[in-house]
N, C-alpha and C positions, 0 to 999 in steps of 0.2 A: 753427433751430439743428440740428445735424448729431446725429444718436444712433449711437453707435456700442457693438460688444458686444463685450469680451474675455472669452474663456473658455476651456476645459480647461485653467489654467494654475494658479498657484498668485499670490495675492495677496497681499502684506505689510501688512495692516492690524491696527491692533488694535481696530478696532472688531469683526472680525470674523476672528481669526486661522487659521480654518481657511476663508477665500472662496478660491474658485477662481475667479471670472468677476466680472468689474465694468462697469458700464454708466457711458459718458459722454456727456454731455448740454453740447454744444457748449465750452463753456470750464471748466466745471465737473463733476466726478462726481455722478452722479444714485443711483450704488446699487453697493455690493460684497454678496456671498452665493455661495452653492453652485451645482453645475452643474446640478445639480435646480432649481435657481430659475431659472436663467439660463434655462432651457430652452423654459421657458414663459412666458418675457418676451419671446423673437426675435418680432420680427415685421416685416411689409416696409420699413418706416420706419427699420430701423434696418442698417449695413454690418456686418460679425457679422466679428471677428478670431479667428481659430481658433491659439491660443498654440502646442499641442502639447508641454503641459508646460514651457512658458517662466514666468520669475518677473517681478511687476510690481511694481515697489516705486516709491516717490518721488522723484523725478530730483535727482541731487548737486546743490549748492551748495559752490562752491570760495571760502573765505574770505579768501584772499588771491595774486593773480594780478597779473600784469604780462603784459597784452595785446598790444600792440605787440611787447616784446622777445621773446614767446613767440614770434610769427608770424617773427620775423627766427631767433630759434634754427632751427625748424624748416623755416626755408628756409638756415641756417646747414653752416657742417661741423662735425659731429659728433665732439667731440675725448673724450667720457667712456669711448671704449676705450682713449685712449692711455695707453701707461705707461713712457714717458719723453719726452726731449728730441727724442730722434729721431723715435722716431713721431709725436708734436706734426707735426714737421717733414715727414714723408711726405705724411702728412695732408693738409696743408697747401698741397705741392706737388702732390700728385694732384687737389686739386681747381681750383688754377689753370690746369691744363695741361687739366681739361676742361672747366671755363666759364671759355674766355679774355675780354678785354674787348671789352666790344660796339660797333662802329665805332672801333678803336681807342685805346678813352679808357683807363684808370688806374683801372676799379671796385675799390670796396674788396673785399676777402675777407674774411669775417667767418665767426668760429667762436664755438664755447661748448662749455661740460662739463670744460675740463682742471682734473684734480685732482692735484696732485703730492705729495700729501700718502701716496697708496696707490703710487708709484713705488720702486723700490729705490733711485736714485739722483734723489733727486728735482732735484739740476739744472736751471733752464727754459731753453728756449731764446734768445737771443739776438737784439737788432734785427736784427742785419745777417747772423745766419741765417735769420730772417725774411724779407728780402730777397731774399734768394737762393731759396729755396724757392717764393716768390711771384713771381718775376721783377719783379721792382721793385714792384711794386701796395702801395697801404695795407692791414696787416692788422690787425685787432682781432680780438682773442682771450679773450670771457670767461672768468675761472675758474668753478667750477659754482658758486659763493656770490653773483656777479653784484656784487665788490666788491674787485675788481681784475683787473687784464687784463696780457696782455702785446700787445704793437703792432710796426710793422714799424719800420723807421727812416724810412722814406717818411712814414708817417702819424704819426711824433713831427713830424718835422722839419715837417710840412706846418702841424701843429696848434700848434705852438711849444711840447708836451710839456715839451724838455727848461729850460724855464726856469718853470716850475711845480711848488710842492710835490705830491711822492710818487710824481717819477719819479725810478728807483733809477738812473740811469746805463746800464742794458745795455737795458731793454725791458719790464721790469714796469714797471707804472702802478697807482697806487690814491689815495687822496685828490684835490685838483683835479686832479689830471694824468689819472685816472682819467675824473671826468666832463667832462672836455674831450674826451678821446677815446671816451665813449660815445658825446656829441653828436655828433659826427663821423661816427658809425659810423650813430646812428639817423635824420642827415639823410638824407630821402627824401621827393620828392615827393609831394605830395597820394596822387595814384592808386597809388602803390606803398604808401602809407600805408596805404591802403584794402584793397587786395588783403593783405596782413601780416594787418592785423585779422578780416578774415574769413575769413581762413585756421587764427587760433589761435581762433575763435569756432565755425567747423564743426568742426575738432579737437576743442574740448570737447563741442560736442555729439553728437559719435559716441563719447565716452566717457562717455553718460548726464550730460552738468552739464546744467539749465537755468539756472543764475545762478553767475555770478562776480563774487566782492568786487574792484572796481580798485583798485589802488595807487596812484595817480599822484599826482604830485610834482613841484615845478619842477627838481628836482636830476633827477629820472627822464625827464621828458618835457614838451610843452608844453602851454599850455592848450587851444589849437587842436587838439592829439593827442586829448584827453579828449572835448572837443566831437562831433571827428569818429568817436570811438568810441561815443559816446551818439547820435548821430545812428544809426547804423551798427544799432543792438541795441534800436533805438525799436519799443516793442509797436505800431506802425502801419507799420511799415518793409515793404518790399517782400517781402524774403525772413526769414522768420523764425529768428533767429538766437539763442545764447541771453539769459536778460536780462543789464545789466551795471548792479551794484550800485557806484555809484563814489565814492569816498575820496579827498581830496586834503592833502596833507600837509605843510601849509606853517605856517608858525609864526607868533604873533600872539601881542600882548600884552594887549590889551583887546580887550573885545566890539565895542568903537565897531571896530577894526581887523578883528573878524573878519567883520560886519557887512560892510565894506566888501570884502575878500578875495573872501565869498560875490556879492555884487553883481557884483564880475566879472568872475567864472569863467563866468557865461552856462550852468553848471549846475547842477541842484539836484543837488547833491555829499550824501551823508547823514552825513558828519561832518568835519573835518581832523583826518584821523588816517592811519595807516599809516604807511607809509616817511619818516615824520620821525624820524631816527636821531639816539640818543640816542647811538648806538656805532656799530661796525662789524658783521666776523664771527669768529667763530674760526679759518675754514678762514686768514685773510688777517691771521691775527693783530691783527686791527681790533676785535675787541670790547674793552670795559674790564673789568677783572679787577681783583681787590682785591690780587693780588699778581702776580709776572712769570708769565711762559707757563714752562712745564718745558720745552719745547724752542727758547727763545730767552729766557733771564733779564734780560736788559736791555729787555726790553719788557713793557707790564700794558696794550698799547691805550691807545686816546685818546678823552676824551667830546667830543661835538659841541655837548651844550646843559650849560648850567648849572642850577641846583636852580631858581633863581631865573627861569631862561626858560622851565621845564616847569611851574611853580606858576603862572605867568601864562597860560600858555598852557591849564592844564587850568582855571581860573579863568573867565577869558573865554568859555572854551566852556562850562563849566557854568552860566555866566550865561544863556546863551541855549540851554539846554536843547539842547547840538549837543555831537556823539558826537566826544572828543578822541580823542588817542590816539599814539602813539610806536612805533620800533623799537626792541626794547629784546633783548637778546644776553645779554652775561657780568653780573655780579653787581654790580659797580662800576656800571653802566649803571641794573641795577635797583634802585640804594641812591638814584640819583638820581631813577629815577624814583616811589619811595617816598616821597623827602624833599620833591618836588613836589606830589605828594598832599596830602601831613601840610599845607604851607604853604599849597595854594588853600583848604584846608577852613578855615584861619583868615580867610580872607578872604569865600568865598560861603557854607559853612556845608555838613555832610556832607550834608546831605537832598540840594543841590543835582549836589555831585558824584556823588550815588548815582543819581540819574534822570536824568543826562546818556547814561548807558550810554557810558561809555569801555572802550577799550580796547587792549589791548599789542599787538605782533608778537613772533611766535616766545618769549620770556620762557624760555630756555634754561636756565637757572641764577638757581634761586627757594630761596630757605633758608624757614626756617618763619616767621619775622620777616615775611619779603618775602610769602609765603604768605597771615597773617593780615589782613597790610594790605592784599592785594588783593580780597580778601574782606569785608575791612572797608569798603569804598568800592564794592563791585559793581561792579569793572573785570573784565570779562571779556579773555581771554587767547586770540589768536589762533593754533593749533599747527599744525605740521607732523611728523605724527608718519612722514614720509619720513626726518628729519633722524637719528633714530636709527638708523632699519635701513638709511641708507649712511655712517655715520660713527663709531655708537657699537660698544659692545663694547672687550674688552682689547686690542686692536689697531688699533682705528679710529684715525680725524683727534683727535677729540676726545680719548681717551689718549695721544697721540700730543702735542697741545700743553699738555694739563691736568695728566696724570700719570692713571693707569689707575682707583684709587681716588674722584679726586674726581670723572673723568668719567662714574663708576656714575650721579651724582647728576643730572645733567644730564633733560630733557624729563621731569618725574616727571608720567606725566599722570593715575596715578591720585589721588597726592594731591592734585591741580589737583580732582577731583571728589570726595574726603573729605574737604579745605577749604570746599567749597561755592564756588568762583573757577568762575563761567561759562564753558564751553571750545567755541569752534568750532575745525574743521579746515577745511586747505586744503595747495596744494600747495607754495605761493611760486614757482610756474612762472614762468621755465625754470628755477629752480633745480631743481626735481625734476618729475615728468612729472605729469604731467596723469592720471593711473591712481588714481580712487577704491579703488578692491577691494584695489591693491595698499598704499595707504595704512591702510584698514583692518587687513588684514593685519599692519602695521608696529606698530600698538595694539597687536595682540594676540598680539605676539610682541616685543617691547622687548626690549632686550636686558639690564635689568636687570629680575626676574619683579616686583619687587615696584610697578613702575610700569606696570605692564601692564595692559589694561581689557578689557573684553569685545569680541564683535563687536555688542552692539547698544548700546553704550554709543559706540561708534566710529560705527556707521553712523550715529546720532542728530546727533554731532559735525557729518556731513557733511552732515546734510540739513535736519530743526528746527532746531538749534542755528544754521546760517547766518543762516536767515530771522530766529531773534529777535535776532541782533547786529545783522541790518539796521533793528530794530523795526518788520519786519512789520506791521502790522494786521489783519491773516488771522491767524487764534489757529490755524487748521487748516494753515495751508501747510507743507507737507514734510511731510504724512500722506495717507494712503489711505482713505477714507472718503466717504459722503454729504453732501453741500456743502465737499466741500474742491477748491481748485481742480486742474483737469485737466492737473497736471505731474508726470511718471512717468519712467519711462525701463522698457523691454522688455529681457528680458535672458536670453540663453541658459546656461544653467548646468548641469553636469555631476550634482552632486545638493546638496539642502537640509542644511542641519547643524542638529542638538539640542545646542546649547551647555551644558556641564554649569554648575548654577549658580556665582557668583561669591561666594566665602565671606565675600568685605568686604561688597559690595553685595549684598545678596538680589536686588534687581530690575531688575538688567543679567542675567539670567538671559531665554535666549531657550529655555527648556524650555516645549514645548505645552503641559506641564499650568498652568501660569502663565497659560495662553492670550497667549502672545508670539508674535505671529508666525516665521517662520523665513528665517534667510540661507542664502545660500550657503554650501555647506562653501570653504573659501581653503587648503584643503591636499592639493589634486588634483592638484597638479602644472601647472594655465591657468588662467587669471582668466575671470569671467564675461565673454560676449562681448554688448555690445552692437547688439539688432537694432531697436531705437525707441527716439527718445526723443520726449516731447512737452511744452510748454512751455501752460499756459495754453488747452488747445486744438489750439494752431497743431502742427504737427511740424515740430520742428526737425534728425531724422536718420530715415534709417532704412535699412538693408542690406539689403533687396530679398528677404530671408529670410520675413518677415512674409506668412502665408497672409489675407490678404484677401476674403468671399465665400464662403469655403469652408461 
């Protein structure tokens, strides 16, 4: 096994908050301590990493991701500058006119990120400006909530769109019109398949993730998708890539049916859960609300499942001790997914449902009702604390369809941890980027103060907290320490921060005298830059920064 030495840098452990150098012993850490210790451990056996004041903390876990559709955004055009119908449309146009179609065929053009919600005129654009823009080609356009699109007329008429609920007449799409023309957009060969996924899979690893929670869903993707991504991210795989923790989220009444479900999908999946929606979104006016939207009154969203198909469904899976779980959005959504709860617990009994480890998507708008019960059942709650720092505030999307007052209320993540409701973080890429630090950041700057959490209550979010929603069996993973496994990420940073303590929580305080280790300061004006990361051992990135021998 390989011995390798990191030192002059700073270490994030709390076994040892003031280490500077850590020693790895092929797949796992053998030892963190000072540079005075390290000094006198180098010997020829081992390859010696000279940091140069870099910080090594424990490599992200993103808790909920959409792999494929990542890899297609990022090979996508880029619509989250636009800010209106026009530019949609330049957009649009400039990039047909530079990847025309290859041997002459009719490739589709595919975009993501328009949000019309931050336009002055928010307006969208229309099929048959779509057309024109693209020179006939099929376009799909996701919005940035990935829960509706607009399309070209080429690609309604191709897909039979216009004779499917939730297509509007001019070019948006959302309900089945929506994922008919996802499908369409995400048919792609095998090998392009492949190239996608390792493309959103080195992406997260050069932004320090070693594991991603998958989404997948038959409404999202195929089985065969999922396979070939588990294939793809296999701790024996050629090139080491990062892991992928994967969720499947399809709905079932009894265990005898989930039983069968799992047989075969041809993977061990760690729950069906995730993107089984109970709702929509807000940006797409799709979530369920208990009363209309303040800027379209004649709509409150529409639910997808009934009390009586999420009480079966979290049932069956707490029968078999398998991690349920739901998208769940606006407050109408979470009343059902409450009343689900309350009804499987008369059927397998609360112990059951409380060591299934279920758990929500996003859970946007939680009252204290909704709060206790999730706490009462030890459903952990998967967030995305991106979704406040591009939506919230008196002005964002979310005041914008809630009214400014009720939107304060929205992502409260600190009482998600004064409840005691288990909380991982993640991105919901592509909905929001793949940017741990900048996520962070997003905690600890909410734009209501009183939901706001610390940076090591956030950093925790990203990295423990993933691995026990996956129920880990490593009690150490996403720590720094002797015998925890050798997954870190290297990170160059501008300087450390002394977080002042947290007056709710005492012990989100990363003050040294607490002996807490230290983050990043996130108020420098650049996010920490990633020069390693390493998964298990293997390395999964690295930017050619890293002094080796030295």
């Amino acid at each position: 096994m390989s011995l390798t030495l990191y030192r002059n840098g700073s270490v994030y452990s709390a076994a040892d908050p003031f280490a500077t150098a850590m020693l790895v012993d092929g797949d796992v850490i053998a030892w963190v301590g000072s540079e005075h210790a390290a000094a006198s451990l180098l010997d020829s056996r081992m390859t010696e990493v000279d940091l140069q004041g870099a910080l090594v903390a424990p490599g992200f876990v993103d808790s909920h991701v959409h792999v494929t559709e990542t890899g297609l955004a990022l090979e996508s055009v880029d619509l989250s500058g636009a800010r209106s119908a026009r530019g949609v449309l330049d957009l649009v146009a400039a990039a047909a006119a530079a990847a025309p179609p290859v041997d002459g065929g009719d490739g589709m053009l595919l975009g993501h990120g328009w949000d019309n919600s931050a336009w002055a005129d928010p307006t969208l654009p229309t099929a048959s400006e779509l057309d024109n823009a693209a020179g006939g080609r099929g376009v799909y356009l996701a919005r940035v909530d990935v829960h509706s699109a607009l399309v070209s007329g080429a690609l309604a008429q191709s897909s039979g769109l216009a004779a499917l609920p939730g297509w509007d007449g001019t070019g948006l799409v959302a309900g089945a019109a929506h994922t008919t023309a996802r499908g369409a957009a995400r048919s792609v060969a095998p090998a392009r398949r492949r190239a996608l996924q390792e493309r959103a899979l080195r992406h997260a690893a050069a932004n320090g993730y070693v594991a991603l929670a998958e989404m997948s869903a038959p409404h999202v993707g195929s089985v065969e998708d999922l396979r070939a991504l588990m294939e793809l991210s296999a701790a024996n795989a050629p090139e080491a890539l990062p892991q992928v923790l994967p969720y499947w989220g399809q709905l079932v009444s009894s265990a005898a049916e989930a039983r069968e479900v799992l047989a075969g999908l041809g993977v061990d999946v760690l729950g069906l859960a995730g993107d089984l929606n109970i709702d929509g979104s807000l940006g797409s006016r799709s979530a369920l609300l208990r009363a209309p939207y303040a800027d379209k009154p004649g709509t409150s969203g529409a639910a997808h499942l009934t009390v009586e198909q999420v009480a079966a469904h979290f049932a069956a899976t707490s029968e078999l001790g398998l991690t349920g779980g739901f998208h769940v959005i606006g407050e109408g959504a979470m009343d059902i997914a409450v009343a689900g709860l309350e009804q499987a617990e008369k059927v397998v009994g609360i112990d059951a449902i409380r060591a299934a480890g279920h758990r929500l998507e996003h859970s946007e708008m939680v009252d204290a009702a909704a709060m206790a019960a999730l706490a009462k059942y030890s459903v952990g709650v998967s967030v995305q604390p991106m979704f406040d720092a591009l939506w919230g505030g008196a002005e964002g999307m979310y005041a914008q369809r809630l009214g400014a007052e009720k939107a304060l209320g929205l992502n409260p993540l600190a009482r998600f941890y004064e409840a005691g409701v288990p909380l991982f973080f993640g991105s919901d890429s592509p909905v929001t980027p793949l940017n741990p630090w900048a996520s962070v950041r997003a905690a600890l700057n909410h734009h209501e103060p009183s939901s706001r959490i610390s940076a090591r209550a956030a950093f925790i979010g990203h990295t423990r907290a993933g691995w026990r929603a996956a129920k880990s069996e490593n009690p150490f993973h996403g720590q720094l320490g002797a015998g925890a496994p050798a997954s870190f990420a290297v990170w160059d940073v501008e300087q450390l921060m002394v977080q002042v303590a947290d007056e709710r929580v005492q012990s989100w305080s990363t003050d040294p005298r607490a002996r807490t280790p230290l983050l990043p300061a996130l108020d420098t004006g650049s996010d920490p830059v990633c020069l390693q990361t390493v998964h298990l051992g293997r390395e999964l990135h690295t930017s050619g920064d890293i002094r080796i021998g030295a």
